[in-house]
N, C-alpha and C positions, 0 to 999 in steps of 0.2 A: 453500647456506644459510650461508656460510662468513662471520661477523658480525667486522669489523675497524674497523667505526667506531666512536671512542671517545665518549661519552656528552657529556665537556664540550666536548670540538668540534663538537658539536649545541649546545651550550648558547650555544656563541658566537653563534650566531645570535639567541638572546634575549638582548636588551642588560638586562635588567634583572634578571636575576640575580644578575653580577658577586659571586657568592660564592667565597671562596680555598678550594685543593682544601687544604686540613683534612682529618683520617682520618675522624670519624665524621660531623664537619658536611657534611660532601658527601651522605653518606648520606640525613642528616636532613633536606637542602634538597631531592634527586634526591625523598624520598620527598613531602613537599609542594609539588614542582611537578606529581610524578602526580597528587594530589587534584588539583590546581588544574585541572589536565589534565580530568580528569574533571566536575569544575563547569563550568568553560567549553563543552569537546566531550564532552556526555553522550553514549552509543549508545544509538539507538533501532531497534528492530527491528518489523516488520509481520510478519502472516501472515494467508493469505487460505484460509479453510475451505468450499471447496465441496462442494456436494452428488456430484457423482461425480467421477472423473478422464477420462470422455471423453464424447462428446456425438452426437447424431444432427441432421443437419440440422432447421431451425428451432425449434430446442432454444433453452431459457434456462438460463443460469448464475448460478444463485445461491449468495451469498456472504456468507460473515460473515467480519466482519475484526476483527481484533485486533490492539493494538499497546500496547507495553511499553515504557520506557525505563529504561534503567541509571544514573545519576550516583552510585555511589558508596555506597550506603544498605545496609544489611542485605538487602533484599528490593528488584524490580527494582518500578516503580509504571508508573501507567498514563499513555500517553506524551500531552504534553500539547498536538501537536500535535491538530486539527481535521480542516483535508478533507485526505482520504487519496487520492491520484488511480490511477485503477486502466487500464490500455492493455491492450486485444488487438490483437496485428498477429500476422498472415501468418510464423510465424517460418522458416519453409522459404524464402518468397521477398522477407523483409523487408520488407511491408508494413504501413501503417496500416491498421486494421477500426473500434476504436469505441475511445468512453474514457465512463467513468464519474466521480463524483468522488461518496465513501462520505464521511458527517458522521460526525466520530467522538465520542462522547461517552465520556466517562471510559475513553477508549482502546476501546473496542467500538463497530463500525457495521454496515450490512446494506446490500447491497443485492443488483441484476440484471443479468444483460445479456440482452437478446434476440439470438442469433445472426443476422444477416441470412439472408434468405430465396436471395438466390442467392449464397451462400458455398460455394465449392469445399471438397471432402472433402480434408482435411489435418493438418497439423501447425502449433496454434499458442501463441501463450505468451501467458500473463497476468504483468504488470507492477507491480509495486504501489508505491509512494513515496511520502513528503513531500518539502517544501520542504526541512526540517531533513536530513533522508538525502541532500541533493546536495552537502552539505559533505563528503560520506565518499568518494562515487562511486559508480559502478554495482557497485560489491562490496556495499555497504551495502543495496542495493534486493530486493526479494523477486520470485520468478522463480517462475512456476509451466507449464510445458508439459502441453498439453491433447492429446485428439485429435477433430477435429469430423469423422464421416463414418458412413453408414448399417452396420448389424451385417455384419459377415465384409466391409467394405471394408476398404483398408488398402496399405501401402506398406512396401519395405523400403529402406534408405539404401543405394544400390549404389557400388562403389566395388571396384578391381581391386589398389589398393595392397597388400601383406602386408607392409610394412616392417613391425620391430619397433622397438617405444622403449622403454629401459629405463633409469631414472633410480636411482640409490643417495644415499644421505643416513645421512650418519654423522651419529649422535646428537651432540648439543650443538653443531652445526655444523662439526667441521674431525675428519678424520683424524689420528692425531701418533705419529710417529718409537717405537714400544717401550710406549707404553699401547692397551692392547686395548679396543675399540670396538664398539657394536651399531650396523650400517648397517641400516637400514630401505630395500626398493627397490620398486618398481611399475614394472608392465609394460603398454602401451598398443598398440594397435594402431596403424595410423598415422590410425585417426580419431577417437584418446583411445578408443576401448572398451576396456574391459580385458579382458585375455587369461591364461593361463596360459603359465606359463614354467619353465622348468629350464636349469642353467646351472652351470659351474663356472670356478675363480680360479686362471690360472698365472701363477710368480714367472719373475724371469729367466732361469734355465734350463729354462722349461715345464716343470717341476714342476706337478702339480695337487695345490695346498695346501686348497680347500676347494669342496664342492658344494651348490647350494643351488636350491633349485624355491618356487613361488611356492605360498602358503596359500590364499587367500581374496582373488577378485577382483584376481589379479595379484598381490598383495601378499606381503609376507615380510618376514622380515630375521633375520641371523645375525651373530655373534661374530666378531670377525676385529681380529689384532696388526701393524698394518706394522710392517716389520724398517727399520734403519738403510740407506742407499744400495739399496735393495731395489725395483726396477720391476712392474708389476701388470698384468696384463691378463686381462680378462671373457670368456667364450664362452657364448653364451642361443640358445636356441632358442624360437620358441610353435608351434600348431598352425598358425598361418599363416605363417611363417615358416621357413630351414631356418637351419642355424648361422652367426651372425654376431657378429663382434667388439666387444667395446664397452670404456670407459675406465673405472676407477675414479675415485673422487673424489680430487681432490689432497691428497697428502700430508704435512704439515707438519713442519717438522725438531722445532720446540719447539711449546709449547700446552698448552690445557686442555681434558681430557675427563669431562663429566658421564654419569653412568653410574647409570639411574636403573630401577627395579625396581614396578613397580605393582601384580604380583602375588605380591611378598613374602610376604605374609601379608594373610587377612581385614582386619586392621587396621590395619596400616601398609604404608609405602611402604621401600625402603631405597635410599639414595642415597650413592653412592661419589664424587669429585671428586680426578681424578689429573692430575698436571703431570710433565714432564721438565725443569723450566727449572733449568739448572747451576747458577746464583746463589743457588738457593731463596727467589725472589722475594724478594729482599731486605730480607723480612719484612715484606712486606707483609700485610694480613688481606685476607680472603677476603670475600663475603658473596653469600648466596643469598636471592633476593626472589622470592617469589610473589604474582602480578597473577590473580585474578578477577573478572570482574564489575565491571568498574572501581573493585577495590578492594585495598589490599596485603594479603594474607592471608596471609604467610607471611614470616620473614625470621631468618637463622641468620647468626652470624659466625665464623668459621675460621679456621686458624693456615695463615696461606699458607708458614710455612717448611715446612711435611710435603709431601710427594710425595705421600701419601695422606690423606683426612680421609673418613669414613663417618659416618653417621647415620640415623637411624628416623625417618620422618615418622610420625604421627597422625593417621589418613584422617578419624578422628571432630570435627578440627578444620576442615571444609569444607564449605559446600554441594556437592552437587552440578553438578560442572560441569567446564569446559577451564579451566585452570591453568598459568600462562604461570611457568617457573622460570626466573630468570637470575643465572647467575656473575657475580660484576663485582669491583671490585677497588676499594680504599677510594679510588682518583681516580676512582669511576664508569664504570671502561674495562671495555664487553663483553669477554668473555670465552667464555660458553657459553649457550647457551639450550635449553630443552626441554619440549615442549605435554605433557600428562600429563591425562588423563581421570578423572575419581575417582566412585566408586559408593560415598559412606559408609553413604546406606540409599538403600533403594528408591523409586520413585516413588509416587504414589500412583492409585488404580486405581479402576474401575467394576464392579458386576456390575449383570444385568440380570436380570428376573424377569416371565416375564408372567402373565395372571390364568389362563389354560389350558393345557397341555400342548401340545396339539393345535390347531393351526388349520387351515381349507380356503380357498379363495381365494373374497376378495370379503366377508372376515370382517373383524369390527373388531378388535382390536389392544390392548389394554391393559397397557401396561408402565412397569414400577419400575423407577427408576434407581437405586441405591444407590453412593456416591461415597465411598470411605475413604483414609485413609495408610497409612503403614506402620506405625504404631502401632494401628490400626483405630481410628482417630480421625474422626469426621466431617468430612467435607470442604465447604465451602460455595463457592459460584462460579455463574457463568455461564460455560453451554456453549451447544454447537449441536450439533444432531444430525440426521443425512441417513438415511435409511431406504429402499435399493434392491433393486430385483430382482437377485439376483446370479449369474442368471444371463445377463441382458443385457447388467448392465454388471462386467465383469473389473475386479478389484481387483491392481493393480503389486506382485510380491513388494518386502515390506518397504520400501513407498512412504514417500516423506515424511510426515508429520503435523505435528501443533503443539508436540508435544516435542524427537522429533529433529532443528526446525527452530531451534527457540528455543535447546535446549543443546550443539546442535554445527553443524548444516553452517551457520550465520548467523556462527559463528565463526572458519572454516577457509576455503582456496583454493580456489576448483574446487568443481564439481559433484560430491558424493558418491553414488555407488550405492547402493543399496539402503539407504539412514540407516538404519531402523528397525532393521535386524539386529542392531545393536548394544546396542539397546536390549531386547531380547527374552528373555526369562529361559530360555528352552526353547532356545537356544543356547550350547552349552557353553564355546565359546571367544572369544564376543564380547567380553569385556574384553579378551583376547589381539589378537585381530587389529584391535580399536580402535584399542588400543595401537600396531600396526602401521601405521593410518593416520595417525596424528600425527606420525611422523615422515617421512609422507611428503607431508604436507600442510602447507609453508610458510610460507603465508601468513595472518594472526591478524589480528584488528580493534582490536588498538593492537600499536605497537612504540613503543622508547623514543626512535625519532626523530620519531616523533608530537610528542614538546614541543617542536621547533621552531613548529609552529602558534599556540605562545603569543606571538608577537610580532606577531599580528595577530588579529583579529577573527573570528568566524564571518560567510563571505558570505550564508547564508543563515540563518535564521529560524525560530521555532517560527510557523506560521503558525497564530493562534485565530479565521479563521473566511476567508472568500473573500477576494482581495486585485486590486484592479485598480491599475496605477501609471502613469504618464504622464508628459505634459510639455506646457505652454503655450510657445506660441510666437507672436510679433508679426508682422504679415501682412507688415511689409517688410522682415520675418527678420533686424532687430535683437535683439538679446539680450534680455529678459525683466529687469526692474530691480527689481520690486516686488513682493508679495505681491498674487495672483488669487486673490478668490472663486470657489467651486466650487460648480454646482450640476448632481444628477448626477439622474435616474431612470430606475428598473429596472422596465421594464416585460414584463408577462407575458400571454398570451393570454389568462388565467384570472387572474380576481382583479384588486385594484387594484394601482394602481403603486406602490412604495418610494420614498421621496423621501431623499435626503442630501446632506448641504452639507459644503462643508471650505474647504480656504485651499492655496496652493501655499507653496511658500518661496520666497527674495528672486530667484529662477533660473528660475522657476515649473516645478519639478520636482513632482508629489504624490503621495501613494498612499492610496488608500482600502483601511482593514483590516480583519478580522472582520464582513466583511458576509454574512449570508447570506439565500438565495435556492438556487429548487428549480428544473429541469429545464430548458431552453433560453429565454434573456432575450434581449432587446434593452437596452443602455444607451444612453441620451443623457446627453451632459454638455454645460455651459454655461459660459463662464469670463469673467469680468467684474470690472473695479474699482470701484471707487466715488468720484467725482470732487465736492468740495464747488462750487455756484454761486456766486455773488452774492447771493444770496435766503438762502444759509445749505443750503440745501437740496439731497439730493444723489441723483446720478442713476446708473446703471450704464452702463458703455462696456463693450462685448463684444468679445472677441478671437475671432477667429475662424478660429484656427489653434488644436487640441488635436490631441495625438495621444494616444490610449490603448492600454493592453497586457494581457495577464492571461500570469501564468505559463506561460511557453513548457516542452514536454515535454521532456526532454532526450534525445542521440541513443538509439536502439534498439544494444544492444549486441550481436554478432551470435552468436544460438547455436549450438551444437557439433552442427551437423544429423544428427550419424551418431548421436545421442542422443536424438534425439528418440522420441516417441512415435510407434509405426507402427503404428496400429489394432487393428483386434481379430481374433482367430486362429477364427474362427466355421466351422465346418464345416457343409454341407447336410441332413448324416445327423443332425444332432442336433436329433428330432423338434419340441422346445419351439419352439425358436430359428427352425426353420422355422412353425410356428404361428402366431409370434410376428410374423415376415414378410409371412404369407397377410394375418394382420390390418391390421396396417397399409399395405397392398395394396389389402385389398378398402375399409378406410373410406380409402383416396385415390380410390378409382373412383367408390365414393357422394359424394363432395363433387363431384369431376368430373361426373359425372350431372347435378348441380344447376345445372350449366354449360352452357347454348345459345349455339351456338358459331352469328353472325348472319351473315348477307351483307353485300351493302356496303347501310348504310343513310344516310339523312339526318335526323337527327335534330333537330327545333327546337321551341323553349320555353325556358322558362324553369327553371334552375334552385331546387331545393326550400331554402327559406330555413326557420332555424332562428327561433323567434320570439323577438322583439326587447323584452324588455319592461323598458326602462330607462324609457319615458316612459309606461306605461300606466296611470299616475294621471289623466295628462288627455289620455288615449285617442289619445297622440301629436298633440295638435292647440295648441301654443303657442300665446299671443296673438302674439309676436313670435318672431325665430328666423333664424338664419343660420349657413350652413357655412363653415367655414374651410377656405378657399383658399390655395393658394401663395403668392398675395401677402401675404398677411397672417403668414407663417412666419418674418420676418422683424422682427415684435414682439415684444417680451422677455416678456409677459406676457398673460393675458385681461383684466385692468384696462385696458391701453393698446387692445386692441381692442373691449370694449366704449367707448370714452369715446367721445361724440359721434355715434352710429352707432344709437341708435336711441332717438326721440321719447320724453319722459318717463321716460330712464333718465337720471342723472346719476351718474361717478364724482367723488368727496366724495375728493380726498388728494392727494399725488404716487406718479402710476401708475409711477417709475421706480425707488421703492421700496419692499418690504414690512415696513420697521419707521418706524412703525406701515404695518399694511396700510388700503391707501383702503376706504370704505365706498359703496355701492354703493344712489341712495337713489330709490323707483320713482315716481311722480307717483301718486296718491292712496291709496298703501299704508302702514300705520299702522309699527310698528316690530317690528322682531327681538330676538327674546331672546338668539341667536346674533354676531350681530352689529352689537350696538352701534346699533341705531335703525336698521338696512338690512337689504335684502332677503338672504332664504335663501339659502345656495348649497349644491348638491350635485353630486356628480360621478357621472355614471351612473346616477343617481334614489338616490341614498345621502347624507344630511349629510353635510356634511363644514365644517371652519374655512373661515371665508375665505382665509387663510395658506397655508392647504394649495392652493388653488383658486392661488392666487398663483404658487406652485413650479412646478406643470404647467408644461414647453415647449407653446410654443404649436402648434407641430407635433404635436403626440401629438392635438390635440381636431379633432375631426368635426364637430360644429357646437355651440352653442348653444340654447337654449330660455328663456326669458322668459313666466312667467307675472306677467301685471300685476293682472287684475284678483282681486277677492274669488271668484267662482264656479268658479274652477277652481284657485288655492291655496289653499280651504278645508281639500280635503283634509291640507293638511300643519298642520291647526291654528293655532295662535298662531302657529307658525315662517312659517304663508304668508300672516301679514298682513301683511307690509310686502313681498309680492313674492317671489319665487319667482328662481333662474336657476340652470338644469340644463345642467353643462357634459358634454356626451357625447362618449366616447374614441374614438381609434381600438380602444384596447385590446381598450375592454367591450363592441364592436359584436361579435357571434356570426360575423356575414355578412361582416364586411369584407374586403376583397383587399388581401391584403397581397400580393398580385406585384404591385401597382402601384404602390404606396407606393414613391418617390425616398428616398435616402437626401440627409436635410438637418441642418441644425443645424450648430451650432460641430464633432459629432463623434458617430458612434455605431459602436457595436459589439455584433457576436452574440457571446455567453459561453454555459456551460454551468454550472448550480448545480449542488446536492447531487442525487442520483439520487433519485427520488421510492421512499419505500418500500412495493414491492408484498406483498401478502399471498399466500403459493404456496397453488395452488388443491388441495382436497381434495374429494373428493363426498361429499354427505349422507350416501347410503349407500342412499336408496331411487332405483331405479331403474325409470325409466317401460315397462310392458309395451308401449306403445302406442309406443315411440318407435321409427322404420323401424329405427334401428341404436346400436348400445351395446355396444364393446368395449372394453375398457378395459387395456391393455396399457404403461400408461406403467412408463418405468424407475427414474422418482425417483418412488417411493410417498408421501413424506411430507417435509418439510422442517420445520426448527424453529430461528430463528437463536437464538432466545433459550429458553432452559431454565434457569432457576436451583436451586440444591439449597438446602434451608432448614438450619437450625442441625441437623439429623440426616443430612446427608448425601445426603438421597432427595429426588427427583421423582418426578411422573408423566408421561407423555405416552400417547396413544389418537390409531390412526391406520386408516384401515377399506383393508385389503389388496387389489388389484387382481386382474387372472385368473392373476397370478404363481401358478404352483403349487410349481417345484423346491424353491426356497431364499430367505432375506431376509437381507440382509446390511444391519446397524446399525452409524452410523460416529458416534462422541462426541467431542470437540472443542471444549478450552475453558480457562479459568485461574481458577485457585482464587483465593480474597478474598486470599488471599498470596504472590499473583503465582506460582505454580507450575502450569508447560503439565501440562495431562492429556490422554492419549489412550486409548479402548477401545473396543473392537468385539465385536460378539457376531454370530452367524449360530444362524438354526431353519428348520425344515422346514415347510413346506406341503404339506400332501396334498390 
C-alpha cells in the first residue's frame, strides 16, 4: 500500500489545469478538481435482491433490482441509467447460461430467470451492470454467487495445497524508522479462504519482540516500532499449515505515520500524524482531506514543523459510511492514507407483526411491516420482500444484503466474508475487527489518481433506454461520403411492429438510443439516400451493405472457486426434509404417469393451427389478393408493389417516396376519410396511416387483400367506401414458420428487450378435493418486489402458507425515499 506518487505529477497528465503549486491554491484547485471528478465519473452501484440464495432444479429466480448513483449531493439518488443487464454463467466452469436485461425506472426494476431444465447441479454467479459501470471495470459491477442443485446435493472445492499467505499492511501505508505503527494483517489459505493464524516477530538477534494471532476471519493487527538499522523477520503458523517464515513490510528511513483510533470514544475519533523528517519539513503545512461518497467531508490543516500534531474528529459530522483520510502536503504530495468506517447512528430498521400468534400450514398470513430510524421516525421507501421455508432453503451466516452491499464491500477490494457481521449490533466487536478489515483491504472506488481520467471523456454512457449502433457501408466498399437515411423495424411475434427512422453521419456510422421493446425481436434495417431527378422529384437508392450491433457483454471475470457456494448440508435423518423429498418424488412419478412412453409409430396429418383471424371481416375471401414472394423483397415499398399489378387499383404519387405519401385510388370506390380521397389501409385487419403502411419492408408482408367492392367493405363503414387494402404480416400470422423465413434485406438482427414482467404465482387458497394430487411444498412461499411503506412507516402484505410446518423465514430489502439501504429479517413458527 506503500503511496509515492505525487498528486501533481498525475496532474500532469491533465493539461488543463496548469495551476502553480501556491500553499493553499493547490488545495483549493486539488479540491475542485475532485468535484469535477465526481460530475464527470459519478459511481453508480446495482444490487440485485433475490428471493433465496440457492435454487433446486427448474427453479425461477426472481429479482429485484436496485440501483443508486453517487455525484456528489447530500444523499446518493437513483441512478439514471435504464436497462440494467443481468448474466448467469456456469461460474465453476465459465460458461454462458442466460442474460436478462431489468427496465429500470427511477432506479428500481423486477424481473425472472427461468433456470433451464437440463442445467447441471452446481455453482453459479449472477452478473449485474450497466453501460455506465464499464467505465469502472469489473470492480464496479455486482457479483452475486448462487447455488442451483436438489436438497442434500452438493460439492466441496477440493484442493491438497496448505500453503499459508499472510499479508501485513501498516497503517497510512509505509512503516518508518522510530514511529510506532498499527499493522493490520490477514491470513489466506492458498485458495483465499481464510484461516486462523498465530505467529510471532524476531529482530536480528532472534529476539522474539512481539506475538500476535489472528481475531476474526484471519484478521488482526497489533502495535509495533521499527528501530533504526534493525532487520525483522515473521514465523505463522494455521491449522493447515506448520511454521513458515514470512517478510514484513518495508521499512522506511523517513515518512509519515497516521495513526488513527475509531474507537476512541462514542463520539469522536482521535487522530495522531508523526514524521521523523530531520529538516522539519521545512515548514511546510500539513493537510488532512476526507473523501465520502464522492464528496470532501473532512479537511484540517497542520503545522508540518511538529513531529507530532493530534486531533479529535466529530463522528456526529458524517453520514454513515467508508471515509477515505489522506495526508498531503501543501504541493498536494501523498503522504499517508487511511479507509476508517464510522457508525454516528444506527441504521434504520423493520419489525414485523402478524394478525395471530399462531399459525398451522396451509394458513393465510397477514403481516405488518413497521419501518423506523433511529430516531423512531417513520421510514418511507420501496422494498421487496421474499417469504421462505427455512427450513429448505439455509440462510449464508451473515450473507450479503442491500446494506452491507451499498456501504462497504461495493467500496473495498476483494470479496468480503460474512459482510453483514459488521453490521450486526449483537456483535460486540464488529466495529473492532471492521476496523481490522480496512486496513487490510486496499483497494477503494476513487484514488486521487483517478483525476488523471479528466483529460479525456467517459467511453461509455448513461444508457436511457436500448441502444443498437452500426455502420453503412457501399457495396464496392468505398467509404461512405454522405448522410443515409435509416429505416429500422422491430418486429415481435406478438403485437405490431415498432417503426423508427434516423440519419447516419457524413461516415455513415449511427446509433439508435432509448428505444424500447420487450422479450426477443427481430430488427430489420433499411439505408437509403435520397437522389433529386430531372422532374424535381425524388427517389430512394439503397445500400445494401449495413452492419448492426447491440451491446457486446463484457468478458466473465473469473471467480475464486474455492468460495463458491457448495450446496446444502441436508442430512436423511432430518424427518421434514425427507418428507419434503418423498413429495416431490411422488408428484414427479404422477406427472411421469401421465406419460405413454409409444413404439415406433408413423404419424401423418396435419398439424393443429391456431385461428387466424386477421381477415375474418370478409370471411378471408378478398375480391383481389396476392402473396409476396422473394421476388418481390427486393421493393422498397408496398406502394411500388401494388402499382400496376392489379385491374382498377391505381397508385396516385411517386411510389419512391413517402413525403407526401401516394394515394391509393380503387375503380368505383367513393373516398376515404383516412386517406385523402383513397382507399383504407390496415395492417393485420387494424387501421392504421397509410405512412405507416409505407415504412413496412416489404419482406416482413405475407400477402395482401383488396377489397374493391361495396358488399364486403361495408363492414368497415365510411372508411370502406373508397376500398379497403389489408396488408397481412409475417409477424401477425399465429401459424407462420419462421424456420423457413431466409434472412433478407439490406440487414437483420435477433436482439433481446426488457424481460417481460412476470407475476410470482400464489394459490387461492381453496384447494380442489377432487383433484388426484395437491402437495404443495414449494420453498419461496411468497415473493413481493414491490412493497411501499406510507408517510407512517407501515405496510401490509398476506400470503397463504404451504405444507411448511418447522419455520418461515422473512427477508426485506429495499431503500428508503432518502436513499438509505435497509435490511431485516424476522423468522416464526409453524405448528
Amino acid at each position: 500500500m506503500k503511496k509515492s506518487l505525487s498528486l501533481f505529477l498525475c496532474f500532469g497528465l491533465i493539461n488543463f489545469l496548469n495551476f502553480s503549486l501556491s500553499a493553499q491554491s493547490s488545495i483549493e484547485k486539488l479540491t475542485a478538481s475532485f468535484k469535477e471528478y465526481n460530475n464527470t465519473f459519478p459511481w453508480e452501484k446495482v444490487y440485485l435482491h433475490t428471493d433465496k440464495p440457492h435454487y433446486v432444479l427448474n427453479d425461477t429466480i426472481w429479482i429485484k433490482a436496485y440501483g443508486m448513483i453517487e455525484n456528489g449531493g447530500e444523499a446518493p439518488e437513483a441512478t439514471k441509467s435504464v436497462p440494467l443487464y443481468v448474466d448467469l454463467f456456469d461460474a465453476k466452469f465459465e460458461r454462458y447460461i442466460d442474460r436478462i436485461i431489468i427496465k429500470l425506472e427511477d432506479g428500481k426494476g423486477q424481473g425472472d430467470i427461468v433456470l433451464p431444465k437440463d442445467l447441471e447441479p452446481g455453482a453459479y454467479s449472477l452478473r449485474a451492470y450497466t453501460q455506465w459501470m464499464r467505465n469502472f471495470g469489473d470492480a464496479a459491477f455486482f457479483h452475486k454467487d448462487i447455488w442451483v442443485g436438489e436438497l442434500g446435493e452438493g460439492w466441496e472445492y477440493a484442493g491438497s495445497d496448505s500453503k499459508l499467505n499472510l499479508g501485513f499492511f501498516p497503517e497510512g501505508g509505509d512503516l518508518v524508522e522510530g514511529l510506532k505503527s498499527k499493522i493490520g494483517f490477514k491470513a489466506t489459505d492458498a485458495y483465499g479462504r481464510s484461516t486462523d493464524v498465530i505467529g510471532y516477530i524476531l529482530n536480528t538477534r532472534s529476539d522474539t519482540i512481539l506475538r500476535f494471532q489472528s481475531e476474526h476471519l484471519g484478521m488482526g493487527s497489533f502495535g509495533f516500532t521499527p528501530k533504526e538499522n534493525e532487520f525483522y523477520e515473521v514465523h505463522a503458523k494455521s491449522p493447515e499449515q506448520d511454521w513458515s517464515k514470512f517478510a514484513l513490510s518495508r521499512i522506511q528511513k523517513q515518512g509519515y505515520v497516521l495513526d488513527f483510533d475509531p474507537l476512541y470514544s462514542e463520539e469522536e475519533i482521535k487522530v495522531e500524524i508523526r514524521h521523523n523528517l530531520a529538516t522539519a519539513n521545512d515548514g511546510k503545512k500539513l493537510f488532512l482531506v476526507g473523501l465520502s461518497k464522492g464528496q470532501k467531508v473532512y479537511e484540517k490543516e497542520f503545522d508540518g514543523k511538529q513531529a507530532i500534531n493530534t486531533t479529535l474528529i466529530s463522528k456526529e459530522g458524517f453520514y454513515p459510511g467508508l471515509v477515505t483520510f489522506t495526508l498531503m502536503d501543501e504541493e498536494t504530495t501523498l503522504l499517508a492514507e487511511r479507509l476508517v468506517y464510522l457508525f454516528p447512528f444506527s441504521k434504520g430498521n423493520a419489525t414485523f407483526k402478524t394478525a395471530k400468534a399462531e399459525y398451522i400450514s396451509k394458513e393465510r398470513v397477514q403481516m405488518e411491516i413497521n419501518i423506523m430510524d433511529e430516531f423512531q421516525r417513520a421510514v418511507e421507501g420501496n422494498f421487496s420482500v421474499s417469504v421462505t421455508d427455512a427450513y429448505q432453503v439455509l440462510q449464508p451466516e451473515n450473507a450479503e444484503n442491500i446494506h452491507s452491499f451499498f456501504q462497504l464491500s461495493s467500496e473495498v477490494k476483494g470479496e468480503i466474508e460474512q459482510p453483514d457481521y459488521y453490521f450486526n449490533p449483537e456483535n460486540p466487536n464488529a466495529e473492532k475487527y471492521l476496523d481490522n478489515l480496512l486496513l487490510t483491504q486496499g483497494w477503494r472506488r476513487f484514488s486521487w489518481e483517478h483525476l488523471a481520467k479528466l483529460s479525456s471523456p467517459p467511453t461509455y454512457g448513461f444508457e436511457e433506454g436500448l441502444t443498437l449502433t452500426g455502420k453503412v457501408y457501399k457495396v464496392n466498399e468505398k467509404p461512405i461520403e454522405e448522410p443515409h437515411a435509416l429505416r429500422m423495424m422491430v418486429t415481435h411475434r406478438f403485437g405490431m411492429p415498432i417503426l423508427y427512422e434516423g440519419e447516419t453521419n457524413e461516415i455513415g456510422e449511427f446509433s439508435f438510443l432509448g428505444m424500447d421493446y420487450q422479450d426477443s425481436v427481430g430488427i430489420y434495417m433499411q439505408a437509403y439516400i435520397e437522389k433529386e431527378k430531372n422532374s424535381g422529384k425524388t427517389t430512394e437508392v439503397k445500400r445494401n451493405e449495413v452492419v448492426m450491433s447491440i451491446p457486446k457483454a463484457p468478458k466473465f471475470q473469473e471467480r475464486n472457486k474455492a468460495l463458491l457456494p457448495s450446496g446444502d448440508k441436508f442430512q436423511d435423518f432430518d424427518d421434514y426434509l425427507v418428507s419434503v423429498k418423498e413429495a416431490k418424488n411422488l408428484m414427479e412419478q404422477f406427472r411421469l404417469s401421465q406419460e405413454i412412453e409409444l413404439g415406433e409409430v408413423t404419424v401423418t396429418g396435419k398439424r393443429s393451427l391456431k385461428p387466424d383471424n386477421r381477415a375474418i371481416q370478409y370471411n378471408n375471401t378478398p375480391d383481389r389478393g396476392m402473396f409476396v414472394t422473394k421476388e418481390f423483397y427486393y421493393f422498397q415499398n408496398v406502394f411500388q408493389v401494388l402499382r400496376g399489378r392489379f385491374p382498377g387499383v391505381n397508385v396516385i404519387g411517386d411510389v419512391f417516396s413517402l413525403y407526401p405519401t401516394p394515394v391509393v385510388i380503387i375503380r368505383g370506390g367513393g373516398g376515404s376519410i383516412m386517406n385523402s380521397g383513397g382507399a383504407t389501409f390496415l395492417i393485420d385487419g387494424m387501421r392504421v396511416m397509410p405512412s405507416m403502411v409505407g415504412m413496412l419492408p416489404v419482406a416482413e408482408i405475407e400477402r395482401i387483400d383488396i377489397l374493391m367492392g361495396l358488399s364486403k367493405g361495408a363492414v368497415y363503414g365510411a372508411d370502406g367506401a373508397g376500398g379497403v387494402i389489408n396488408v397481412l404480416t409475417k409477424a401477425g400470422n399465429p401459424n407462420y414458420k419462421w424456420e423457413d423465413e431466409p434472412v433478407i434485406g439490406n440487414t437483420t438482427i435477433k436482439a433481446k428487450g426488457y424481460v417481460p414482467i412476470r407475476e410470482f404465482y400464489s394459490p387461492s387458497g381453496l384447494y380442489d378435493i377432487n383433484a388426484p394430487i395437491a402437495i404443495d411444498y414449494r420453498s419461496t412461499i411468497y415473493w413481493n418486489p414491490n412493497v411501499d411503506t406510507d408517510n407512517t412507516g407501515k405496510a401490509q402484505i398476506e400470503f397463504l402458507l404451504t405444507e411448511s410446518k418447522p419455520e418461515v423465514f422473512v427477508n426485506l430489502q429495499g431503500i428508503s425515499k432518502s436513499g438509505e439501504p435497509i435490511h431485516a429479517t424476522y423468522r416464526f413458527k409453524v405448528k
